[in-house]
MOPAC internal coordinates of N, CA, C and O (Angstrom, degrees):
PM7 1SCF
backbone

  N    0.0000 0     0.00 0     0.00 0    0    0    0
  C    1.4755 1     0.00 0     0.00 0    1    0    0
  C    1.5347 1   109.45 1     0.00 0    2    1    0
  O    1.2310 1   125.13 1   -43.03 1    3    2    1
  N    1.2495 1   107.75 1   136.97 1    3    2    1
  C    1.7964 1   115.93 1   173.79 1    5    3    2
  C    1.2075 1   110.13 1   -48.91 1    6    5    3
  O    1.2310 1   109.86 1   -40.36 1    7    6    5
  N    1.3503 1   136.64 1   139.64 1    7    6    5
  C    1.8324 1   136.02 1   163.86 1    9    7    6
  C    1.6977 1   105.42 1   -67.73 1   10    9    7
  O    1.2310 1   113.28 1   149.87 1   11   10    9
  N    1.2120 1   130.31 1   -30.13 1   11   10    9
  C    1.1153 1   134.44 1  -161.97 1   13   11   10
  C    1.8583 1   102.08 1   -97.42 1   14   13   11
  O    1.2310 1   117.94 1   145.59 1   15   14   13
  N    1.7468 1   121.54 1   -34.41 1   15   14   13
  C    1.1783 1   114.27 1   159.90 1   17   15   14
  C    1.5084 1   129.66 1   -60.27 1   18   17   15
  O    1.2310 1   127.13 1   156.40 1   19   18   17
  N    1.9534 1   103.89 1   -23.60 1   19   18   17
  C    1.2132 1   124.30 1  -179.02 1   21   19   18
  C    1.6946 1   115.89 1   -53.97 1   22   21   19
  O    1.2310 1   133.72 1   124.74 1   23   22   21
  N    1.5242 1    91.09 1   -55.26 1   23   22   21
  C    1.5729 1   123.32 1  -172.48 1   25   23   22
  C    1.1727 1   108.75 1   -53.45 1   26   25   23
  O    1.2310 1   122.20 1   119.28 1   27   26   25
  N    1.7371 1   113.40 1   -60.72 1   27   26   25
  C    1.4324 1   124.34 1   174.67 1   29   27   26
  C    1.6690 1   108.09 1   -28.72 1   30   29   27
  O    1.2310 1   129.62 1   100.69 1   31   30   29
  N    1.7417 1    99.06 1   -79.31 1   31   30   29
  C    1.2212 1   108.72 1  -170.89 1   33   31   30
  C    1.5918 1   115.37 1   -51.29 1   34   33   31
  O    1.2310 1   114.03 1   150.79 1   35   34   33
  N    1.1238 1   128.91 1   -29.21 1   35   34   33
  C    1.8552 1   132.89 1  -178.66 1   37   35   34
  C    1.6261 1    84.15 1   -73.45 1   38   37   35
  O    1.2310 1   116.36 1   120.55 1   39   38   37
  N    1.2512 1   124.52 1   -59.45 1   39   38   37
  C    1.8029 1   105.16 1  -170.73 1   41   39   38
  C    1.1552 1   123.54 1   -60.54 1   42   41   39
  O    1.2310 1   125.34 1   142.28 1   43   42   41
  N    1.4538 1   107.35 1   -37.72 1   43   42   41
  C    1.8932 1   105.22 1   166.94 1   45   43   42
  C    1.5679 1   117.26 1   -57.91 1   46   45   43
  O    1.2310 1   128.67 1   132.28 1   47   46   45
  N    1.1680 1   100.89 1   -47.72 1   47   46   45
  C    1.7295 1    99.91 1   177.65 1   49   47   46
  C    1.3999 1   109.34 1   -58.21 1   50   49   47
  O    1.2310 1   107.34 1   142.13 1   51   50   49
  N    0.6505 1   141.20 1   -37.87 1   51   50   49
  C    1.8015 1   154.53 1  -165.18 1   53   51   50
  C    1.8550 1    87.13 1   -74.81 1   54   53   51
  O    1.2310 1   125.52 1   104.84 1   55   54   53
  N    1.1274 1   107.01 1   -75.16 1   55   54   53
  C    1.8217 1   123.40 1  -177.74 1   57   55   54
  C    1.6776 1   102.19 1   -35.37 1   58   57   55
  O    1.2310 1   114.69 1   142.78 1   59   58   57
  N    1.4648 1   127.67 1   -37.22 1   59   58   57
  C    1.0473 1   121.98 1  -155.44 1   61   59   58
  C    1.6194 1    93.40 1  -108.42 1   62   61   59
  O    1.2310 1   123.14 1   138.94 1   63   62   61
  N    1.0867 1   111.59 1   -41.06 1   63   62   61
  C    1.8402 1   116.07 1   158.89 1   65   63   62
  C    1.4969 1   115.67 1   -31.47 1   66   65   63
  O    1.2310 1   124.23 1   128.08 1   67   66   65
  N    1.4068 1   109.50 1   -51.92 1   67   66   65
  C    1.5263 1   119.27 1  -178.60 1   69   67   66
  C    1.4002 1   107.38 1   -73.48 1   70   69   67
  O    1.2310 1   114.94 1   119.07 1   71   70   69
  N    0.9101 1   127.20 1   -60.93 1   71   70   69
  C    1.3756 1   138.33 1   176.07 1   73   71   70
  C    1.2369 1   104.47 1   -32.18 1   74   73   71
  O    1.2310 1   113.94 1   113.27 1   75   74   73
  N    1.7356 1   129.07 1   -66.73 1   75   74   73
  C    1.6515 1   120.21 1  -160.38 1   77   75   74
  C    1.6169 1   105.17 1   -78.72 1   78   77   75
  O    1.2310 1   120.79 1   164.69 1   79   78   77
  N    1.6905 1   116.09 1   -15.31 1   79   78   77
  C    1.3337 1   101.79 1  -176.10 1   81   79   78
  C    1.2932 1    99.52 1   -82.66 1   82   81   79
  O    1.2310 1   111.77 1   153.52 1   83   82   81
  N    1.6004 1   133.12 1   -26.48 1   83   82   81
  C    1.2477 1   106.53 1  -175.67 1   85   83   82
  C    1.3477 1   108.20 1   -95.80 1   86   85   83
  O    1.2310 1   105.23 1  -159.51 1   87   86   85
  N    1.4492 1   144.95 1    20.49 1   87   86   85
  C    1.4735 1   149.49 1   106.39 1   89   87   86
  C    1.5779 1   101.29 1   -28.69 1   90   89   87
  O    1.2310 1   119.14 1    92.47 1   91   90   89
  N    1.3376 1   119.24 1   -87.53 1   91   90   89
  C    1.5373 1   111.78 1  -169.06 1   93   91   90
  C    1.5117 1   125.94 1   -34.31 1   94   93   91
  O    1.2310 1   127.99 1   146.14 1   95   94   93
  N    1.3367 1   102.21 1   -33.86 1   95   94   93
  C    1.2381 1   120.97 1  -168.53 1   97   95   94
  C    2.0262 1   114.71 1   -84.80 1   98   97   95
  O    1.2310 1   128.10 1   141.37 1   99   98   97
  N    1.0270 1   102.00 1   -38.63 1   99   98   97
  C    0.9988 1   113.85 1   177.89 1  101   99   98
  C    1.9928 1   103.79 1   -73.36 1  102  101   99
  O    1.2310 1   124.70 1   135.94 1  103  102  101
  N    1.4523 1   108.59 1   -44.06 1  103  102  101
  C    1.4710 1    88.49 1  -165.24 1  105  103  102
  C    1.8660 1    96.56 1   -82.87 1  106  105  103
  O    1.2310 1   116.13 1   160.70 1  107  106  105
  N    1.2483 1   124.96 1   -19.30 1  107  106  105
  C    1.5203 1   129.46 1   152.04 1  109  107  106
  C    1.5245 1    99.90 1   -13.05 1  110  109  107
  O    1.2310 1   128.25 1    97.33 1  111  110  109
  N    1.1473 1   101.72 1   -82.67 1  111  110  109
  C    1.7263 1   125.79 1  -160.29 1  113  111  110
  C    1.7678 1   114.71 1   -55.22 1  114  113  111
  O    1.2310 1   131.46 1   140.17 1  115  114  113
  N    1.5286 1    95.48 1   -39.83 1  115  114  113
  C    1.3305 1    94.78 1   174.05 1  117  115  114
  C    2.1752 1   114.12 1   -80.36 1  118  117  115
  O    1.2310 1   127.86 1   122.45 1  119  118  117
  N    0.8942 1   102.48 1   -57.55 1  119  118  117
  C    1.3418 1   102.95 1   157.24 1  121  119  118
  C    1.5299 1   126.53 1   -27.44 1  122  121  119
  O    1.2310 1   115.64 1   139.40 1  123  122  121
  N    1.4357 1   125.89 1   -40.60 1  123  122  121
  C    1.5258 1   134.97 1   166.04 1  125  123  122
  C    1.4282 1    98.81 1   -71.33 1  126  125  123
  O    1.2310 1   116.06 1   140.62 1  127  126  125
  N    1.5442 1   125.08 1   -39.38 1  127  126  125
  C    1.6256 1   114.32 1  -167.86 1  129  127  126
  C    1.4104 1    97.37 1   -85.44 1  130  129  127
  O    1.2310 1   105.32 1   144.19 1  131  130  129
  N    1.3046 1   144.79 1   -35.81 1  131  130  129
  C    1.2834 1   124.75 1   157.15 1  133  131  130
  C    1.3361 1   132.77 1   -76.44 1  134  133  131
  O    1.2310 1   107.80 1   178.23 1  135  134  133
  N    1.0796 1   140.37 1    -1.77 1  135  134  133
  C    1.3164 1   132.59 1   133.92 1  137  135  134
  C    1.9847 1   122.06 1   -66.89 1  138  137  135
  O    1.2310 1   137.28 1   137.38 1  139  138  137
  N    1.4732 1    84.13 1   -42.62 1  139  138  137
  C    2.0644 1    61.34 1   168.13 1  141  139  138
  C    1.6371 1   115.53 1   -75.81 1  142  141  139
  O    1.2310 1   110.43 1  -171.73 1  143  142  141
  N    1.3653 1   135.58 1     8.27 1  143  142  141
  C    0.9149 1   136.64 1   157.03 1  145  143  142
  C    1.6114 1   131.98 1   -87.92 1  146  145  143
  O    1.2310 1   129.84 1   163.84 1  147  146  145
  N    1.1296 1    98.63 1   -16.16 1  147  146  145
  C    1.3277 1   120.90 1  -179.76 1  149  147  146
  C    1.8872 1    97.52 1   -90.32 1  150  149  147
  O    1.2310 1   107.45 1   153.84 1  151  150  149
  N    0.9137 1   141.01 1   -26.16 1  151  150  149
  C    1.0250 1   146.11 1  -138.60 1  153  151  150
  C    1.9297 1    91.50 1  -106.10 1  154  153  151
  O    1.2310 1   120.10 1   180.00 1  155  154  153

């Protein structure tokens, strides 16, 4: 396997890692602001 196809693929995974936690994270946050509004 290429080191540089390797790399690619470890940075995309990483890129897409970041991506869903700050999805998770973000709908986290909104979910707390509508329940303390709901509340």
């Amino acid at each position: 396997m290429n080191r540089a196809v390797g790399l690619g693929l470890a940075g995309l995974f990483v890129l897409l890692l970041a991506l869903a936690w700050w999805g998770w994270s973000r709908a986290g946050l909104a979910l707390l602001q509508l329940n303390m509004s709901l509340c």
